[in-house]
Legacy VTK file of the C-alpha trace (Angstrom):
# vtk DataFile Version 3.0
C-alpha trace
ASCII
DATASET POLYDATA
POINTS 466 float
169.352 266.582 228.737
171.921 269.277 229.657
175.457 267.662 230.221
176.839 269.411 233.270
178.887 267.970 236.025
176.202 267.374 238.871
174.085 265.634 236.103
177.182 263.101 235.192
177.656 262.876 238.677
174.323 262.130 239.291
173.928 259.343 236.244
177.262 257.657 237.541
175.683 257.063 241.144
172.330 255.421 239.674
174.117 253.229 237.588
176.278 251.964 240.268
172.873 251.573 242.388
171.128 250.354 239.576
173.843 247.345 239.356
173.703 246.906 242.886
177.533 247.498 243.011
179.693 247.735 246.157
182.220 249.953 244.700
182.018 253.950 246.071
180.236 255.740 243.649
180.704 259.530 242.971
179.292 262.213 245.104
176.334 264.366 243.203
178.483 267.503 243.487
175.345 269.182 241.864
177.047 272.407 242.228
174.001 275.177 241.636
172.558 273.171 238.965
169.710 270.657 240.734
168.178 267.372 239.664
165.419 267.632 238.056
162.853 265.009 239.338
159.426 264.043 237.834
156.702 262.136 239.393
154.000 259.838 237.459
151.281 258.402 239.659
150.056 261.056 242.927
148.533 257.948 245.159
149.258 257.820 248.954
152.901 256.784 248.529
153.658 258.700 245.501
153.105 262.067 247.039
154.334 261.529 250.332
157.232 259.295 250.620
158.501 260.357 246.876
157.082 263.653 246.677
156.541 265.454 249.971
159.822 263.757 252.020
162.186 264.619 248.749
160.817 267.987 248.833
161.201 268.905 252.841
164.684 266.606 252.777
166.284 267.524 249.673
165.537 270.318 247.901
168.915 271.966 248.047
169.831 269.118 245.321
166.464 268.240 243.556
163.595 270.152 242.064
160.445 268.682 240.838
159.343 270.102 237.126
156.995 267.812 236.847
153.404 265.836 238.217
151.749 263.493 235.940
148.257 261.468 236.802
144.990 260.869 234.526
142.919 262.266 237.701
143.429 266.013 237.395
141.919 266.523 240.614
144.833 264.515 242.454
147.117 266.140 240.717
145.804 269.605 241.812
145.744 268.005 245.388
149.084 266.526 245.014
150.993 270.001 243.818
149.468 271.520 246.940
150.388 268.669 249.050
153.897 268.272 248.044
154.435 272.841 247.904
156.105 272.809 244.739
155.266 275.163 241.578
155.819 273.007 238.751
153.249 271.911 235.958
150.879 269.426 236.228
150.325 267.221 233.029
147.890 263.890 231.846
150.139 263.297 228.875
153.470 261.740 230.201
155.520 262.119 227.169
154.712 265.962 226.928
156.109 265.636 230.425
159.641 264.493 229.101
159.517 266.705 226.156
159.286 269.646 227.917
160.456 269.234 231.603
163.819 267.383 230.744
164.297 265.291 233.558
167.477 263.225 234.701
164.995 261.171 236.783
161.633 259.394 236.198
159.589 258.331 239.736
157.344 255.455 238.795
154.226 255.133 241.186
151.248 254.630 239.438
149.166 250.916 240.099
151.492 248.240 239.701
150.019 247.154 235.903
150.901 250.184 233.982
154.811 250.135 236.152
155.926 248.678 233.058
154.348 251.703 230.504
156.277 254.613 232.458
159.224 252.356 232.934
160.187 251.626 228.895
158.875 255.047 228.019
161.386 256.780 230.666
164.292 254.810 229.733
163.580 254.628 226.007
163.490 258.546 226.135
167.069 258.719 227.641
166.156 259.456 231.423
166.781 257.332 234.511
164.024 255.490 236.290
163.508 255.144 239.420
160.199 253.040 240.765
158.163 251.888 243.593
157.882 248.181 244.166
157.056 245.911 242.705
158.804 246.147 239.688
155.988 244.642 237.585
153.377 242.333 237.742
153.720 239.577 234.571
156.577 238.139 233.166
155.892 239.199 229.889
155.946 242.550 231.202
159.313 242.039 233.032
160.817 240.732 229.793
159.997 244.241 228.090
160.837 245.934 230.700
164.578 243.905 230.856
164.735 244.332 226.827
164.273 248.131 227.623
167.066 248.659 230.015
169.698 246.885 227.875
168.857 249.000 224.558
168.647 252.152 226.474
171.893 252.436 228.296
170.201 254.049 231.152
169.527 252.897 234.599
166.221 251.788 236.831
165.883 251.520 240.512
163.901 249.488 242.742
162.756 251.041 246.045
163.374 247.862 248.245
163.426 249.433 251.532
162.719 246.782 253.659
166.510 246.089 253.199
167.520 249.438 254.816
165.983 248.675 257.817
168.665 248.381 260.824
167.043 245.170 261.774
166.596 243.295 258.543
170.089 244.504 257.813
171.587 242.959 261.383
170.259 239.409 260.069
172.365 240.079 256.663
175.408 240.910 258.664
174.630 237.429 260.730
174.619 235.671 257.692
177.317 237.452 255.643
179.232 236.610 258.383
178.738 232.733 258.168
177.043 232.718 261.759
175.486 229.308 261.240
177.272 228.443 258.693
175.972 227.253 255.463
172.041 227.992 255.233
170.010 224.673 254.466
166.239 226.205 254.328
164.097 228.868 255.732
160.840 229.161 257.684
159.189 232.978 256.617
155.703 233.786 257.403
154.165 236.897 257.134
150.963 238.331 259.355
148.752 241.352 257.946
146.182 242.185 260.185
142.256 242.753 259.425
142.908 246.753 258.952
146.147 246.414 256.946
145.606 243.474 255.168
141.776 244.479 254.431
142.868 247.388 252.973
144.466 245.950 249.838
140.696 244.234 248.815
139.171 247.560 249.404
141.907 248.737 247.285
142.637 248.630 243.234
145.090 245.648 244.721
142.235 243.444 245.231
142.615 243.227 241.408
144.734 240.565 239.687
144.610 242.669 236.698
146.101 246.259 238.357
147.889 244.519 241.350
148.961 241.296 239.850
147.844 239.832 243.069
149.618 240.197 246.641
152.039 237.317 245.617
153.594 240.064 243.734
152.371 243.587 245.337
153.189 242.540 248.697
155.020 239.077 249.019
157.465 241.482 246.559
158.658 242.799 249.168
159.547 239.728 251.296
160.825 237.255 248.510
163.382 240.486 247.853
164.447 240.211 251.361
165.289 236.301 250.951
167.005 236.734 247.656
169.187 239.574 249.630
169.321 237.834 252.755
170.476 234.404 251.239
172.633 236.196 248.343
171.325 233.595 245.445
168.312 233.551 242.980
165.105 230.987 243.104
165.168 228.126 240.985
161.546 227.035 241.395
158.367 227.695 243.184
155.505 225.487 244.093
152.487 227.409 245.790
149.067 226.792 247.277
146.655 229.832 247.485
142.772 230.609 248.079
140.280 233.307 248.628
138.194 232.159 251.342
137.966 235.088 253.596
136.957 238.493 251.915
135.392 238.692 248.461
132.599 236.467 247.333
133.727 234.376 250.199
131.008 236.660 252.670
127.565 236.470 252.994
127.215 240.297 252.282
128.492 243.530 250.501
127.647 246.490 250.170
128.342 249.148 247.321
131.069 250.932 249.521
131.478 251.976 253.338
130.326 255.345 252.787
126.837 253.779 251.188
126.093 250.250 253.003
123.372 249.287 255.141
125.550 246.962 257.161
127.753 249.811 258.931
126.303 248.613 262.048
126.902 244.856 261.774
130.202 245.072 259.800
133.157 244.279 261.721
135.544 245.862 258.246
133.658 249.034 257.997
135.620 251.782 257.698
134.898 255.680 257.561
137.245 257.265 255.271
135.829 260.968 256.103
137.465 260.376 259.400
141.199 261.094 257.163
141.074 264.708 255.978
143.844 263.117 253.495
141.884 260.405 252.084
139.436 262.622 251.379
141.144 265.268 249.660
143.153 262.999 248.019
140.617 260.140 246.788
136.753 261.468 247.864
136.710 264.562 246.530
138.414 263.368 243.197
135.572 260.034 242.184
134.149 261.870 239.535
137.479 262.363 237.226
138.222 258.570 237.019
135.712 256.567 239.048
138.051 255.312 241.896
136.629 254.389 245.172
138.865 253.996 247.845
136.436 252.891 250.373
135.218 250.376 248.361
133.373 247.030 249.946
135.619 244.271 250.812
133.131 241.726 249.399
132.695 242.460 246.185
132.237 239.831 243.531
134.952 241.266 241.079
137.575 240.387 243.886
139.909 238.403 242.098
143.504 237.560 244.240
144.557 235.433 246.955
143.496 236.178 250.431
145.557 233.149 252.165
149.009 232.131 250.405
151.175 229.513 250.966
154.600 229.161 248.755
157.797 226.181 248.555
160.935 227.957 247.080
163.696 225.894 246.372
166.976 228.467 245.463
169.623 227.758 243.301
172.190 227.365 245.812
170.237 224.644 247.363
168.877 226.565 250.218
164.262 225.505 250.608
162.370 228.420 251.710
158.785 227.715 253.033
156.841 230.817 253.159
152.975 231.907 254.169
151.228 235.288 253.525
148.143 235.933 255.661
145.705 238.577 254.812
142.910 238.411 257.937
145.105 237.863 261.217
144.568 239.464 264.318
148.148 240.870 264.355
150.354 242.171 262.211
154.006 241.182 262.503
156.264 237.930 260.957
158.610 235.291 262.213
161.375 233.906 260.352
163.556 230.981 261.236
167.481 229.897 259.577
168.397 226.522 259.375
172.351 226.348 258.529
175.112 223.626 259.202
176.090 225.150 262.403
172.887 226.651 264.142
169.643 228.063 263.619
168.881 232.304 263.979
165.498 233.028 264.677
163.698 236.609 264.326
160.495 238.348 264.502
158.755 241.547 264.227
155.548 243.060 266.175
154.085 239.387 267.734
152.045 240.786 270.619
152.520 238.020 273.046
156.295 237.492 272.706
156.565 242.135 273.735
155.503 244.352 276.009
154.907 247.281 273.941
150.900 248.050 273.522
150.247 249.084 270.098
146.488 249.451 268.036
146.427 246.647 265.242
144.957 250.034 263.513
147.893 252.634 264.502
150.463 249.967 263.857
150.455 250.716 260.126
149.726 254.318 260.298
152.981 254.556 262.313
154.935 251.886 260.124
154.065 254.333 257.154
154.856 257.536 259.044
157.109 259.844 257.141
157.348 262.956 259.969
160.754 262.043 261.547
158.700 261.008 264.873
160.461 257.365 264.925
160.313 255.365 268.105
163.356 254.045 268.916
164.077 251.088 270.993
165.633 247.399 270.658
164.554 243.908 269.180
165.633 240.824 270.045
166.516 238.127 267.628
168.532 234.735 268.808
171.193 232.935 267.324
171.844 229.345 268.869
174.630 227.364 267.874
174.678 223.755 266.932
175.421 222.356 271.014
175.490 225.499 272.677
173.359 227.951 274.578
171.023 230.278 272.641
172.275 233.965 272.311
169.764 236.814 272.248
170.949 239.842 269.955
169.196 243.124 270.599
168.979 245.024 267.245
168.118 249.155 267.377
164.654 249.128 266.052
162.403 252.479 264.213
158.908 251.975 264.321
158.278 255.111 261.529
159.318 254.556 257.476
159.205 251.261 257.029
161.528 250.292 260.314
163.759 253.196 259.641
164.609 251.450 256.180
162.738 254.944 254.240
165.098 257.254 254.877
167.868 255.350 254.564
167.419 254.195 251.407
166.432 258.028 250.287
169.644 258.913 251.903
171.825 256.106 249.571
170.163 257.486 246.097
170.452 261.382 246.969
173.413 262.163 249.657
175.299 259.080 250.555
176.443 257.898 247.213
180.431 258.347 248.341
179.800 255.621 251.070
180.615 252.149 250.537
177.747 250.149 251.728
178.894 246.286 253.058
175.705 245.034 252.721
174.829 245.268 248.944
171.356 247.171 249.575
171.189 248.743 246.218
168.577 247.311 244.266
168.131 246.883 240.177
166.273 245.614 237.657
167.751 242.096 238.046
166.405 242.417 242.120
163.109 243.731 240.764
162.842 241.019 238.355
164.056 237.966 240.589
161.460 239.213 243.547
158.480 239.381 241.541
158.926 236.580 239.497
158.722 234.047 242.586
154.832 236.117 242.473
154.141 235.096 239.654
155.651 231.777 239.338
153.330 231.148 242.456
150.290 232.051 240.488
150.870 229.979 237.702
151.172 226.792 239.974
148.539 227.351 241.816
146.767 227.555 238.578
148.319 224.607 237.160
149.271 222.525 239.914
152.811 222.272 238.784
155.971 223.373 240.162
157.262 226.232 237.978
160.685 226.977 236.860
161.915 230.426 237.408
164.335 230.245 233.675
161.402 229.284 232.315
159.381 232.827 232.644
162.034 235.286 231.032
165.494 235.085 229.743
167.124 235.713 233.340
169.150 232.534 234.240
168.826 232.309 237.876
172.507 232.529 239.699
173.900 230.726 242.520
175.161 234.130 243.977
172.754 236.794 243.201
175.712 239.531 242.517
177.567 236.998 240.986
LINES 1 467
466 0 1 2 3 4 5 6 7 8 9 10 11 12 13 14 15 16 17 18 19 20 21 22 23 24 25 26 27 28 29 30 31 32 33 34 35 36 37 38 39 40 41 42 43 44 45 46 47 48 49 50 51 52 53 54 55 56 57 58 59 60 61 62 63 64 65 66 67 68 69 70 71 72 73 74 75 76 77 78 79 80 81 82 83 84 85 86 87 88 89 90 91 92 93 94 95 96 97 98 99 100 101 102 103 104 105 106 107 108 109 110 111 112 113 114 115 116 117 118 119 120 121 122 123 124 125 126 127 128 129 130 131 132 133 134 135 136 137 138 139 140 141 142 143 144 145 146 147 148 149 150 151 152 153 154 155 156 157 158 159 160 161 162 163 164 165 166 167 168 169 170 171 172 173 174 175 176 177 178 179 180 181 182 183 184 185 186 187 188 189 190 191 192 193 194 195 196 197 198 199 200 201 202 203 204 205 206 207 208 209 210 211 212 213 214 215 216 217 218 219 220 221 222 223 224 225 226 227 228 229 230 231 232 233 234 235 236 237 238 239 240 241 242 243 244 245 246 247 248 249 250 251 252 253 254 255 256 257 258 259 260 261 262 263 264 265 266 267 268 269 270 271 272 273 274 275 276 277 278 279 280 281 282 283 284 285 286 287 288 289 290 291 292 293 294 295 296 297 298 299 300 301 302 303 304 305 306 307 308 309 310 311 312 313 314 315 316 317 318 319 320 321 322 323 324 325 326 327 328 329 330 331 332 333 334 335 336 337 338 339 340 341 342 343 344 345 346 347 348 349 350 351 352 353 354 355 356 357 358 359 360 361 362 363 364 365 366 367 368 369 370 371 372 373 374 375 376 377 378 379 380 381 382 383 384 385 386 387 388 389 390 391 392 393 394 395 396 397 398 399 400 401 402 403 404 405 406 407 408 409 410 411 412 413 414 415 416 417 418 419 420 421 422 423 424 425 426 427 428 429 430 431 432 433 434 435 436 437 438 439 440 441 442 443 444 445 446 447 448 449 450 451 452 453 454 455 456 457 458 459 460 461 462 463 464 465
C-alpha cells in the first residue's frame, strides 16, 4: 500500500477502534488522496448499509475499487446498486493484488467470515466486518492467531451499542446508578416475519449461520458484555426446534412454487420487493440460492426457541431467552444491583401507543434513507426504598435505533472525538460475544455447563477493557 499521510492517519484511527481505546485518535486528514474500500459478500446488508450508505455519505473520503461475490449476477446488480465504477471480481486475492486497499469489508454468510478475515489481514490490509465475528471457536482461534501475526487491525460492526437508547442504560450503569450489578433478566422477541425470515434464509443453517445463538443472540450477548464492562465465565443453555422446520406438518419446495399459498399463514411473495428480486430471483441460476425458500424444510438444522444461564466473571448471572415465532417483536431487560433495579424495553405493543405492522417494523428498523422517526422511550430506574423514576431516552426507529450511522460516523469522520462510552468494538468484543453462541450449543449438546477459557486461548477478564 502507498504510505501517504491520510492512509497513516487512517491506520492509526482503526487501530485505536480496533482496541476499543478511549484515547482521541487522529483525524483521517485524507487530504486528496481517498480510502480505498473493498467489499466481499453483495447480500442485503453488504450493499446497502456498507456499500450504498458509504457511497451517498462519504465519498469525499472513500472510494470503492473493488466488489467481490461467487454470484456474478449480484455483483453486476450490486455495482449498479451501490453507482460506483470499479471492477467486479470472483477471485478475492486478485482483488488485493490489484486494487490495493487500506480496508477489507467482510459480509459474506457468517461461515466463510473467518476466510476473508485471515486473508485480509495476512495480506497487510485492515478488516473491517459485519457481525458476528465468526461462528466456531476453532475458527475464532485462527482468526485471533491472525490478528496478532499481522500487525493490522479488524473491526466489529456492533451497532446496537450506538444506539442513543442502549447507550443511556451504559451511562446509568457507568454511573453506578444501582450500584453494583448482581444479575440480569434479557429476553429477546422476533416476530413471525422477522424471525421466520432467518429459516427461510441460509441462517436456518448451523453450518453457514452457526445457528442464531451466534448470528443473532451476537448481537445481544455484545450488548451485556458492554453494558456490564466484564467477560462470561460460563454458559449453561437449553434450546429446541419445535416450531418451523421438520417441526410442521407441511412444506413446500419454496413460496414462489407451493401448493399451500392459500393455507400458509408464513407465505411470503418475494416478487412483491423489486430488490429481492433483482438482487436474489433473477440471480438462482449462478449459485443455486433461494431466498424464498420454505420454512419447513427437513435440512433445517438451528434452534428456533433458546434459552441461556450466563454467569460473568465479575460475578454478575445473566438469564437470557431468544424467541423466534412471537407475535411481536421487541425485548425487555431488567438490572438487579445493590442499590436498585433499572428496567427497559423496546417495541412491546401493549406497554405504547404507537401502531406499527409486525411486518413494517423491521423494514423500518433496517431503513438506511435518513427518514428516522424520532420520539422518546421510557425506561425506569427505582432505587432500593424509594419511588420509581421514569427516564425518557430520544429514540430512532430507522438504522438499527439510530445506532447505523453513528457507528459509520465513529470509523470515517468522528475519529478526533473522545467517546465516554467505549463503543468501539475489536476482535476481543467479536470473540467474547460469539463465544457465549457457541458455548450455548455445546451444552445443549452435552448437557454440561461450558467454560468460556476452555474454547480458545482468551482468558475471560473481570473488566472487559481491562
Amino acid at each position: 500500500m502507498k504510505n501517504n499521510s491520510s492512509r497513516r492517519s487512517f491506520i492509526t484511527s482503526v487501530s485505536m477502534l480496533a482496541i476499543g481505546t478511549t484515547l482521541s485518535a487522529s483525524t483521517f486528514g485524507f487530504g486528496n488522496k481517498k480510502l480505498k474500500v473493498v467489499l466481499v459478500g453483495t447480500g442485503v446488508r453488504g450493499t446497502s448499509f456498507w456499500g450504498k450508505r458509504l457511497v451517498e455519505t462519504y465519498s469525499d473520503i472513500l472510494e470503492f475499487v473493488g466488489i467481490c461475490d461467487i454470484n456474478p449476477g449480484r455483483l453486476e446488480y450490486a455495482k449498479k446498486y451501490m453507482k460506483v465504477k470499479c471492477k467486479t471480481y470472483t477471485d478475492f486475492e486478485k482483488m488485493i493484488s490489484e486494487g490495493s486497499p487500506d480496508l477489507i469489508i467482510v459480509t459474506t454468510t457468517d461461515a466463510t467470515h473467518h476466510e476473508f478475515i485471515i486473508k485480509g489481514l495476512d495480506l497487510g490490509c485492515d478488516v473491517l466486518t459485519e457481525k458476528p465475528l465468526t461462528t466456531d471457536e476453532d475458527k475464532c482461534q485462527q482468526i485471533l492467531d491472525a490478528e496478532r501475526r499481522s500487525k493490522k487491525n479488524l473491526i466489529v460492526g456492533f451497532n446496537y451499542r450506538w444506539s442513543p437508547y442502549a447507550t443511556k442504560i451504559k451511562e446509568l450503569l457507568m454511573n453506578n446508578t444501582i450500584g453494583k450489578i448482581t444479575s440480569v433478566d434479557f429476553h429477546w422477541y422476533l416476530n413471525t416475519h422477522h424471525g421466520a425470515s432467518y429459516f427461510r434464509r441460509w441462517h436456518g443453517l448451523r453450518q453457514t449461520g452457526g445457528s442464531l445463538w451466534v448470528h443473532k443472540a451476537t448481537h445481544h450477548f455484545d450488548l451485556l458484555n458492554w453494558w456490564l464492562d466484564s467477560d462470561p465465565q460460563e454458559v449453561f443453555a437449553y434450546g429446541d426446534l419445535e416450531h418451523y422446520g421438520s417441526a410442521n406438518s407441511f412444506r413446500g419446495n419454496n413460496c414462489r412454487d407451493c401448493q399451500h399459498t392459500k393455507s400458509c399463514e408464513y407465505y411470503w411473495d418475494i416478487t412483491k420487493s423489486e430488490r429481492d428480486v433483482d438482487l436474489y430471483v433473477k440471480n438462482e441460476k449462478h449459485d443455486g440460492y433461494i431466498r424464498d425458500n420454505c420454512l419447513f424444510r427437513e435440512e433445517i438444522n438451528i434452534y428456533d426457541k433458546m434459552s441461556a444461564q450466563i454467569k460473568y466473571k465479575n460475578n454478575a448471572i445473566v438469564n437470557y431467552s431468544l424467541t423466534t415465532y412471537s407475535p411481536f417483536e421487541g425485548w425487555r431487560i431488567a438490572f438487579n444491583g445493590q442499590e436498585g433495579r433499572i428496567e427497559a424495553w423496546l417495541d412491546i405493543p401493549y406497554l405504547k401507543k404507537e401502531e406499527v405492522s409486525q411486518e413494517k417494523l423491521h423494514e423500518l428498523e433496517m431503513s438506511q434513507n435518513g427518514q428516522d422517526i424520532e420520539h422518546y422511550e421510557p425506561l425506569i430506574v427505582h432505587k432500593l426504598w424509594k419511588n420509581h423514576e421514569t427516564v425518557q431516552v430520544p429514540y430512532e426507529r430507522g438504522g438499527h435505533g439510530g445506532g447505523d450511522k453513528r457507528l459509520h460516523d465513529k470509523i470515517f469522520k468522528n475519529t478526533k472525538v473522545k467517546d465516554p462510552y467505549e463503543r468501539a468494538a475489536g476482535v476481543r468484543d467479536g470473540a467474547m460475544s460469539i463465544l457465549i453462541g457457541v458455548a450455548a450449543r455445546k451444552s445443549i449438546e452435552s448437557g454440561n455447563p461450558i467454560k468460556i477459557a476452555e474454547l480458545t486461548d482468551l482468558e475471560p477478564r473481570v473488566n472487559r477493557l481491562g
